[in-house]
MOPAC internal coordinates of N, CA, C and O (Angstrom, degrees):
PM7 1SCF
backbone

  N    0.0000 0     0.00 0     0.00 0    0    0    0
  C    1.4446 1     0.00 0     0.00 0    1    0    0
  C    1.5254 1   108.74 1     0.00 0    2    1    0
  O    1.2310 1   122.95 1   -43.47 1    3    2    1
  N    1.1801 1   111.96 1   136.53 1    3    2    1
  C    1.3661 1   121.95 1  -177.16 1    5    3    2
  C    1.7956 1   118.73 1   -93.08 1    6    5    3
  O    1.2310 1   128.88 1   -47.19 1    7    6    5
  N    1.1776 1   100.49 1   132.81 1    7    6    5
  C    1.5565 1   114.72 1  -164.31 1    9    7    6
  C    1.8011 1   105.87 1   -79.92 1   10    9    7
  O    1.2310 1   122.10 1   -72.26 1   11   10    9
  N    1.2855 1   113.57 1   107.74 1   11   10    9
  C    1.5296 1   110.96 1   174.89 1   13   11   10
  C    1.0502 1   116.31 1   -64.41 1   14   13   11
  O    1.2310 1   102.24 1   -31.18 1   15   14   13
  N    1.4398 1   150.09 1   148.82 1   15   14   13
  C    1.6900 1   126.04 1   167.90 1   17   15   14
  C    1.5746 1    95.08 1   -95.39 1   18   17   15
  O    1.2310 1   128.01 1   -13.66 1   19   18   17
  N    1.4297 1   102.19 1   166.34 1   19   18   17
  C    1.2732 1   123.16 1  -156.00 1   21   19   18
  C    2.2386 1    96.02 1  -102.57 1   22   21   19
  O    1.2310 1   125.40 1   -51.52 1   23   22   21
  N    1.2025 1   107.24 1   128.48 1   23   22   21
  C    1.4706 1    90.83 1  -177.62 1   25   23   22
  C    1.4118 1    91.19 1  -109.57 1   26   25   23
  O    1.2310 1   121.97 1   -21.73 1   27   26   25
  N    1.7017 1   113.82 1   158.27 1   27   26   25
  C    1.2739 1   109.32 1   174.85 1   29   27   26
  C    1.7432 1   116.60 1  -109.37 1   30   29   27
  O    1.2310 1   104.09 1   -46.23 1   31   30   29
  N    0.8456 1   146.93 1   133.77 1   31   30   29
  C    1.6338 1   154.80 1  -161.46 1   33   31   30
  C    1.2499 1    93.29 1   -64.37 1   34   33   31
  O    1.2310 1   125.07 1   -37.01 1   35   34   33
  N    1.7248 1   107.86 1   142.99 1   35   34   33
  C    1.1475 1   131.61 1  -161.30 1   37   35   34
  C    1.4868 1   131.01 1   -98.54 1   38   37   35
  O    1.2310 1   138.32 1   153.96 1   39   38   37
  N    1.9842 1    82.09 1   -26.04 1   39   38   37
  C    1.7191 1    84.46 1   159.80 1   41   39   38
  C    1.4816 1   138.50 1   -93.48 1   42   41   39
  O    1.2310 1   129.35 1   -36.11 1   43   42   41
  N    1.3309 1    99.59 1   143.89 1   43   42   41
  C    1.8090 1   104.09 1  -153.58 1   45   43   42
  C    1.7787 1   114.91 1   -46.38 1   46   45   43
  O    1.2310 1   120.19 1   156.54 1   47   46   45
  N    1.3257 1   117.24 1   -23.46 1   47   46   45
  C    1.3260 1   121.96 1  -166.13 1   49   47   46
  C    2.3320 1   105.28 1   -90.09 1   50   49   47
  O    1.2310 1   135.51 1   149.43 1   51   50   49
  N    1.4335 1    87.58 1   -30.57 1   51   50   49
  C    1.9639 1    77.96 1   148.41 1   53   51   50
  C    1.4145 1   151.96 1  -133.49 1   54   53   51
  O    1.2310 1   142.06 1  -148.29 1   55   54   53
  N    1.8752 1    74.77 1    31.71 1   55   54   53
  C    1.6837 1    92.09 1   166.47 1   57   55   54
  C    2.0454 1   123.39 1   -53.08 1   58   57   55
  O    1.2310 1   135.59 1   -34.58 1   59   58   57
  N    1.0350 1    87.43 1   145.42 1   59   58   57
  C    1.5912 1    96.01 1  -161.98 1   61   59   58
  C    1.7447 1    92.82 1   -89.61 1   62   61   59
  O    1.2310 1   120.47 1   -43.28 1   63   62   61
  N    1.2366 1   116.71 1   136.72 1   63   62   61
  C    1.4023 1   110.62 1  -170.21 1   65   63   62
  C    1.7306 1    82.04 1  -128.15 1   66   65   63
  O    1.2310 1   125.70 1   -41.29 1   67   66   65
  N    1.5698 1   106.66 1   138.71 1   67   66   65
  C    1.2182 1   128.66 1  -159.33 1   69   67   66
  C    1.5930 1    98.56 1   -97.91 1   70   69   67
  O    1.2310 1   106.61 1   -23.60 1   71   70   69
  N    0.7643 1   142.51 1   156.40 1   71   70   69
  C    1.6272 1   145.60 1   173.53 1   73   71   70
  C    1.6288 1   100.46 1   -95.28 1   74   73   71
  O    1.2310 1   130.49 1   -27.12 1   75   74   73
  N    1.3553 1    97.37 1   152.88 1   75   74   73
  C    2.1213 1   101.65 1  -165.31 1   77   75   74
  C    1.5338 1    84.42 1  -108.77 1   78   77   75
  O    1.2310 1   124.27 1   -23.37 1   79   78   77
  N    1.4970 1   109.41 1   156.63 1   79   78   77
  C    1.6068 1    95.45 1   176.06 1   81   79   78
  C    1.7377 1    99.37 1  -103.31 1   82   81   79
  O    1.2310 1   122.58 1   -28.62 1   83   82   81
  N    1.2391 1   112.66 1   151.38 1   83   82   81
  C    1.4955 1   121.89 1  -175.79 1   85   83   82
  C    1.8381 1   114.98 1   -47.62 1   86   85   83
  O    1.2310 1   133.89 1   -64.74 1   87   86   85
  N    1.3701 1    90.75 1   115.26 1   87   86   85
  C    1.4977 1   135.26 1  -164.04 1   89   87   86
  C    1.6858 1   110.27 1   -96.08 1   90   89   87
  O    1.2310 1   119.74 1   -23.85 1   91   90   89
  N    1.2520 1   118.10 1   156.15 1   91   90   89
  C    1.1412 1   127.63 1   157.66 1   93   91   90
  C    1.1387 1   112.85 1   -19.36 1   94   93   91
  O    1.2310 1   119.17 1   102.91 1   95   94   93
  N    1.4407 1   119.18 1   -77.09 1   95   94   93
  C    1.7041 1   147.27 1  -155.33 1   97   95   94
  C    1.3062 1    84.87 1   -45.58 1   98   97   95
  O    1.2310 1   118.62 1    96.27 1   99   98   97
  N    1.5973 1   120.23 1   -83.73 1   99   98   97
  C    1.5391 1   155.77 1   175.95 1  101   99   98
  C    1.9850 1    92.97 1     2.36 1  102  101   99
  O    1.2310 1   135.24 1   104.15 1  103  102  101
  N    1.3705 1    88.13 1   -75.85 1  103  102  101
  C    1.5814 1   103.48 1  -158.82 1  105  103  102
  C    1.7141 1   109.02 1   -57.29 1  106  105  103
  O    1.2310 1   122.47 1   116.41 1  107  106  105
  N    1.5041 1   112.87 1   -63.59 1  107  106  105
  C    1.0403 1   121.51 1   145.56 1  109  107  106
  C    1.4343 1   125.52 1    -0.23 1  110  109  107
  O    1.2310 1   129.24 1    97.07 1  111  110  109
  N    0.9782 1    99.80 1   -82.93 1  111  110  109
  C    1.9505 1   109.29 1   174.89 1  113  111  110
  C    1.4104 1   104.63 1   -36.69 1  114  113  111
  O    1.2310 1   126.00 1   123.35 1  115  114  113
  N    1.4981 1   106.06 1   -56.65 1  115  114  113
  C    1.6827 1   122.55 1  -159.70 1  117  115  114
  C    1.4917 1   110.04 1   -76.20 1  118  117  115
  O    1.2310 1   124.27 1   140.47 1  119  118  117
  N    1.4547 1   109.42 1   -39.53 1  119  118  117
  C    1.5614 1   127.16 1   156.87 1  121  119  118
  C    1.8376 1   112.65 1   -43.92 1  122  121  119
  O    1.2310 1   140.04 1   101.49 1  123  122  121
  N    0.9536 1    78.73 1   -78.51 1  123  122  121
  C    1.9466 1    91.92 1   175.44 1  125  123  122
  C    1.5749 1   125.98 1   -40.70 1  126  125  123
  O    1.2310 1   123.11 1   144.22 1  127  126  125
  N    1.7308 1   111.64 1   -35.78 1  127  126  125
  C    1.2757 1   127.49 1  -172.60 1  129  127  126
  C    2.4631 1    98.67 1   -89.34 1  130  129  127
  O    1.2310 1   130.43 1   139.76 1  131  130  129
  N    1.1503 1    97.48 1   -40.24 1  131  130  129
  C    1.5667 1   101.47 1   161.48 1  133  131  130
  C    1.4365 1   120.50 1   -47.57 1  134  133  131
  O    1.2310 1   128.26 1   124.46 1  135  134  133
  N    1.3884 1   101.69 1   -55.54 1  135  134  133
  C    1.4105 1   103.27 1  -169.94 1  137  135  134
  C    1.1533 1   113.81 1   -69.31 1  138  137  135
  O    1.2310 1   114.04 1   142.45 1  139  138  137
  N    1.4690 1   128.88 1   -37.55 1  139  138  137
  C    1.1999 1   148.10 1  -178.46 1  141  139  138
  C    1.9381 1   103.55 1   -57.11 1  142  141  139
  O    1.2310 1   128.79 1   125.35 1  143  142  141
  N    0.9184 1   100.67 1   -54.65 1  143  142  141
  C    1.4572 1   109.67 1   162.02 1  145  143  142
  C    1.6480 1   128.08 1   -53.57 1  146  145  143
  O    1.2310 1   132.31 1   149.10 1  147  146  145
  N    1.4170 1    93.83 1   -30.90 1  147  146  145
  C    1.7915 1    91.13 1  -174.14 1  149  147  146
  C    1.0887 1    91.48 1   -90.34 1  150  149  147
  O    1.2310 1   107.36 1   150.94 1  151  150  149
  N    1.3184 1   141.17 1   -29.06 1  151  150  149
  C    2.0137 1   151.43 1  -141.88 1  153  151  150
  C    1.5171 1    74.16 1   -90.78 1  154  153  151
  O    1.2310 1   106.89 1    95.67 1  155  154  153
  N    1.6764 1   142.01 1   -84.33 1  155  154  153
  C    1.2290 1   110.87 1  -170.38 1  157  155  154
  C    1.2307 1   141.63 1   -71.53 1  158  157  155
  O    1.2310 1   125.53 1   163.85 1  159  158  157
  N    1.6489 1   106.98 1   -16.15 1  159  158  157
  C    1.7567 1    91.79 1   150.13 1  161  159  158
  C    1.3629 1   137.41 1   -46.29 1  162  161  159
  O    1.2310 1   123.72 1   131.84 1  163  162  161
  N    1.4728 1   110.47 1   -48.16 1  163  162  161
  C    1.1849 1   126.46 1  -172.33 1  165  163  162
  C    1.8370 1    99.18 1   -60.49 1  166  165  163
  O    1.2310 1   126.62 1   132.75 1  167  166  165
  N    1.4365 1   104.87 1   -47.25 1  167  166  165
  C    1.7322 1   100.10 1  -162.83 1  169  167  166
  C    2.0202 1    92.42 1   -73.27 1  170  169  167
  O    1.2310 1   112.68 1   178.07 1  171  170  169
  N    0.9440 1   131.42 1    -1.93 1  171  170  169
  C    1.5090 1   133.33 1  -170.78 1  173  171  170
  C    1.5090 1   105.12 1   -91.44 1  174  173  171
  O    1.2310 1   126.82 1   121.71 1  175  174  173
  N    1.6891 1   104.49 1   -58.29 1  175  174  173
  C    1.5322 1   111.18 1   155.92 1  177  175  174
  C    1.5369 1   134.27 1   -26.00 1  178  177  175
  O    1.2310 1   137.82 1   108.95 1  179  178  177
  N    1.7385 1    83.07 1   -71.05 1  179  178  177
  C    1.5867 1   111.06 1  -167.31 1  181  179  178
  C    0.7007 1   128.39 1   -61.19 1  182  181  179
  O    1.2310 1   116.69 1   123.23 1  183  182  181
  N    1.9154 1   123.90 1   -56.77 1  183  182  181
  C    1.2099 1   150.30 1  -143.90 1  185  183  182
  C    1.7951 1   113.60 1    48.64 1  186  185  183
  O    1.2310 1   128.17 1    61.64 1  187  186  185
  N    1.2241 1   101.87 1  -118.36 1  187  186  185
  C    1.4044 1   124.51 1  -160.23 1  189  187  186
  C    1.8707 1    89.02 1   -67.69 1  190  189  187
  O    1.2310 1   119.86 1   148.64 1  191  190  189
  N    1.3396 1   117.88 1   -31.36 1  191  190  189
  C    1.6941 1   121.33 1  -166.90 1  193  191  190
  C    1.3082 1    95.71 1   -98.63 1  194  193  191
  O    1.2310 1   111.55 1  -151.09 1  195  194  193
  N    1.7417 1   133.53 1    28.91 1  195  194  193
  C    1.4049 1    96.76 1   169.13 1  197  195  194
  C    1.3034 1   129.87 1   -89.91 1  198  197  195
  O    1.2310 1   117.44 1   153.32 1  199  198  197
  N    1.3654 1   122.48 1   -26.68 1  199  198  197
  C    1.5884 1   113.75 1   175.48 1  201  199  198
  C    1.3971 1    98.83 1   -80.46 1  202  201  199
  O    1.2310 1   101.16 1  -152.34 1  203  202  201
  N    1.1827 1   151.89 1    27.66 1  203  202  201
  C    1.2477 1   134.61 1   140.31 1  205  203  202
  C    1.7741 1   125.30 1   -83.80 1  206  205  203
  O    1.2310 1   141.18 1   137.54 1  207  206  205
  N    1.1543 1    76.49 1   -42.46 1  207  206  205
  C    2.1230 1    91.87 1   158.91 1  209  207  206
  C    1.6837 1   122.20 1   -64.16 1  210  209  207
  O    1.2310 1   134.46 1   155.12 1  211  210  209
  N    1.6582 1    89.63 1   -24.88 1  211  210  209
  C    1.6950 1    93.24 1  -177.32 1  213  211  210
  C    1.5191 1    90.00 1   -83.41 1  214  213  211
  O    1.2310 1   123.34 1   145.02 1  215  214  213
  N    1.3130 1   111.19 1   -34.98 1  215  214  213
  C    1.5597 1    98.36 1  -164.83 1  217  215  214
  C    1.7728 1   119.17 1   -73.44 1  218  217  215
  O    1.2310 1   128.95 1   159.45 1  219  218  217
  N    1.1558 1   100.37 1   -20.55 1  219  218  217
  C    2.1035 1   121.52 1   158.99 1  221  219  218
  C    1.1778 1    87.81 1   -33.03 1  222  221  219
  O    1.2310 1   130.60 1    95.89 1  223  222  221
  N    1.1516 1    97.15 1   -84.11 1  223  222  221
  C    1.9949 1   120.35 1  -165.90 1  225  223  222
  C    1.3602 1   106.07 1   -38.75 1  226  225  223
  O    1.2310 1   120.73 1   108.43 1  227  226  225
  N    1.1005 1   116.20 1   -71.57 1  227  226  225
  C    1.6526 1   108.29 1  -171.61 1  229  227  226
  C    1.4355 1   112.04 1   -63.24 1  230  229  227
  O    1.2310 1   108.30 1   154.39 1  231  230  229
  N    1.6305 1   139.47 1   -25.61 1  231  230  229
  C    1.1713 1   118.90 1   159.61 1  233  231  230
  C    1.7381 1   137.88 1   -75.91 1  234  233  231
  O    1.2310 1   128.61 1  -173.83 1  235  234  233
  N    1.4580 1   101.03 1     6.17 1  235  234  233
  C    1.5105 1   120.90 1   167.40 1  237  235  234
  C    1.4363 1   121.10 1   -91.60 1  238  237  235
  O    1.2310 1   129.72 1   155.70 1  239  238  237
  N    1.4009 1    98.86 1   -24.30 1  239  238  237
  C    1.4470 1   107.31 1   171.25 1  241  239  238
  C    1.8066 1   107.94 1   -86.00 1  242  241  239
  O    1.2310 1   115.47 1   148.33 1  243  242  241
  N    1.8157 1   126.20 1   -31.67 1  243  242  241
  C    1.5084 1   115.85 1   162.96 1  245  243  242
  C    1.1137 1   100.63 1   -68.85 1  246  245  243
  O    1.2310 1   105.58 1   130.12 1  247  246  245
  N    0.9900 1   144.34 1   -49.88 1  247  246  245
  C    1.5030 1   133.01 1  -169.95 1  249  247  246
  C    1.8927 1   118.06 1   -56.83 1  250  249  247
  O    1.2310 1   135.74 1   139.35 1  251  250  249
  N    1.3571 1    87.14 1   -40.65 1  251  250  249
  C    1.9395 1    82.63 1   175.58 1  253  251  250
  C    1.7497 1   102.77 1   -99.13 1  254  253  251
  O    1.2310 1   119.29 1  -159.56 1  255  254  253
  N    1.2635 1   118.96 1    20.44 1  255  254  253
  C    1.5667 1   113.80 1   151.18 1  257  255  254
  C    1.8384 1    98.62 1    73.02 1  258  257  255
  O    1.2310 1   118.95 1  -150.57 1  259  258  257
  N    0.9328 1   119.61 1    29.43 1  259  258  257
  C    1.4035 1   124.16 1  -178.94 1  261  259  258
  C    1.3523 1   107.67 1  -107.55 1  262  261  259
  O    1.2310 1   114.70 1   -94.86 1  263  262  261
  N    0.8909 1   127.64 1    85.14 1  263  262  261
  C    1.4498 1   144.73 1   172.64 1  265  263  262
  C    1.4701 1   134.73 1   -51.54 1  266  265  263
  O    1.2310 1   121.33 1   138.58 1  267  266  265
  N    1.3509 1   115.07 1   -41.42 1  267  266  265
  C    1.5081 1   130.60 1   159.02 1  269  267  266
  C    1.6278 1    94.61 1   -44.48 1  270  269  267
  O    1.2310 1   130.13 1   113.87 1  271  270  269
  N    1.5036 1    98.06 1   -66.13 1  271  270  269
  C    1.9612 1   104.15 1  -149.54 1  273  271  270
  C    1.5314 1    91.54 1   -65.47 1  274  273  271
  O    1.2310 1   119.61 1   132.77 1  275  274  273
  N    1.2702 1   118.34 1   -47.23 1  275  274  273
  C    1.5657 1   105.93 1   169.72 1  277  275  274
  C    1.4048 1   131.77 1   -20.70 1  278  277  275
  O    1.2310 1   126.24 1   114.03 1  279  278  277
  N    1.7517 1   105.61 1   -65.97 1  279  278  277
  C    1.2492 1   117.17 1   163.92 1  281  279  278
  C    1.6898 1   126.17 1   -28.45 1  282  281  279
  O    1.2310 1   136.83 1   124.80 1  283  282  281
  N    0.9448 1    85.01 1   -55.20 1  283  282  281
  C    1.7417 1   115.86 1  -179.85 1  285  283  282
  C    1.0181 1   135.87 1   -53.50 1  286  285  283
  O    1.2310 1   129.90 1   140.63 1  287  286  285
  N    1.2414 1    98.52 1   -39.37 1  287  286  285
  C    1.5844 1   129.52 1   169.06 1  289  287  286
  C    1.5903 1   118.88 1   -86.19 1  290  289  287
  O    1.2310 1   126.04 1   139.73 1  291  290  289
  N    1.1631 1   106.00 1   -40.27 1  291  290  289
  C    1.9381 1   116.87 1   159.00 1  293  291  290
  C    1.1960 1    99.78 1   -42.13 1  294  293  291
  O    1.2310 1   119.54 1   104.38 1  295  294  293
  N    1.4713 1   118.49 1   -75.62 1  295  294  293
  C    1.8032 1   123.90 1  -149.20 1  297  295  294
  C    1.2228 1    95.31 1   -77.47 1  298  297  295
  O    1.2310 1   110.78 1   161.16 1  299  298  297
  N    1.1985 1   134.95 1   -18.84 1  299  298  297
  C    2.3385 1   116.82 1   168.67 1  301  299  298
  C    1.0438 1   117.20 1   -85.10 1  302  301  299
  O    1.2310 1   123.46 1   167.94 1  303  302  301
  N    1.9118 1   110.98 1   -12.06 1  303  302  301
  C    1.3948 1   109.09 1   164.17 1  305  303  302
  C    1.4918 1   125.61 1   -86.80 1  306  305  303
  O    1.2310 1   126.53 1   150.59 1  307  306  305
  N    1.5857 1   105.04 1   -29.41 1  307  306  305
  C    1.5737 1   106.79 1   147.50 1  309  307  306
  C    1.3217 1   127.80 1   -41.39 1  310  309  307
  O    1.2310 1   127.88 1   124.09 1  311  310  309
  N    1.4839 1   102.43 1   -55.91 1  311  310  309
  C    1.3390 1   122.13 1  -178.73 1  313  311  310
  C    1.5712 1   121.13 1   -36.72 1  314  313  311
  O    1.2310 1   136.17 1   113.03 1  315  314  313
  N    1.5297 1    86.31 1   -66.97 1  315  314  313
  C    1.6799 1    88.40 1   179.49 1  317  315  314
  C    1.6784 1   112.95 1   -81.84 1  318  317  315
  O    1.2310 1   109.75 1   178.92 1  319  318  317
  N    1.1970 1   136.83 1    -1.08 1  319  318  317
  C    1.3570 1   112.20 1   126.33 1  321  319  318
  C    1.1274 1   154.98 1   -39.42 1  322  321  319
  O    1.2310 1   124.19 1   138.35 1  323  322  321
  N    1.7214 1   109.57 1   -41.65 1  323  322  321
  C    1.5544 1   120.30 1  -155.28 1  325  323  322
  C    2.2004 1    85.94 1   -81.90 1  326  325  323
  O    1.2310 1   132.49 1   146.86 1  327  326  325
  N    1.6395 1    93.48 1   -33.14 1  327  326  325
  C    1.5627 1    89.01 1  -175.05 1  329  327  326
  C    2.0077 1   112.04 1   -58.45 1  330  329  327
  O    1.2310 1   125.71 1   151.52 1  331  330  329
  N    1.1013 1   106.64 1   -28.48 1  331  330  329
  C    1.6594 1   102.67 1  -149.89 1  333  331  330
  C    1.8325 1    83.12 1   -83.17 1  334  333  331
  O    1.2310 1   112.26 1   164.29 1  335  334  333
  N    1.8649 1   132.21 1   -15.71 1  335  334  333
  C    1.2677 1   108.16 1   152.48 1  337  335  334
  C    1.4606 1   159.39 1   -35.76 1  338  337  335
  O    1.2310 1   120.10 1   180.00 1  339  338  337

């Protein structure tokens, strides 16, 4: 059986918009908006000790080879730097 191809309609209002599957950008955003969240917990917690507590954290996460949380743990320790500017 022979495969028809499928054409998609040309006018802009029923163009079929395809869903992207979760991307860099995607995570990022969602990554970025976490950290941002833990960076002021931590500075609410912490105070004056929070990127040192963040920095605990992120060397428990190189040490157990977890790489995501690594990430994660970098950018709230950025984080709560860029804030104490």
């Amino acid at each position: 059986m022979d495969r028809v191809p499928i054409q998609e309609e040309t006018r802009p209002s029923s163009k079929i918009v395809k869903a992207r599957p979760l991307g860099r950008s995607f995570r990022s955003a969602t990554s970025s908006a976490v950290a941002e969240r833990v960076a002021r917990g931590m500075i609410a917690r912490h105070g004056a000790d929070a990127a040192r507590e963040a920095t605990v954290h992120l060397n428990q996460m190189i040490d157990r080879g977890d790489l995501a949380a690594r990430d994660l743990w970098a950018c709230v320790v950025h984080m709560i730097h860029q804030q104490r500017e």
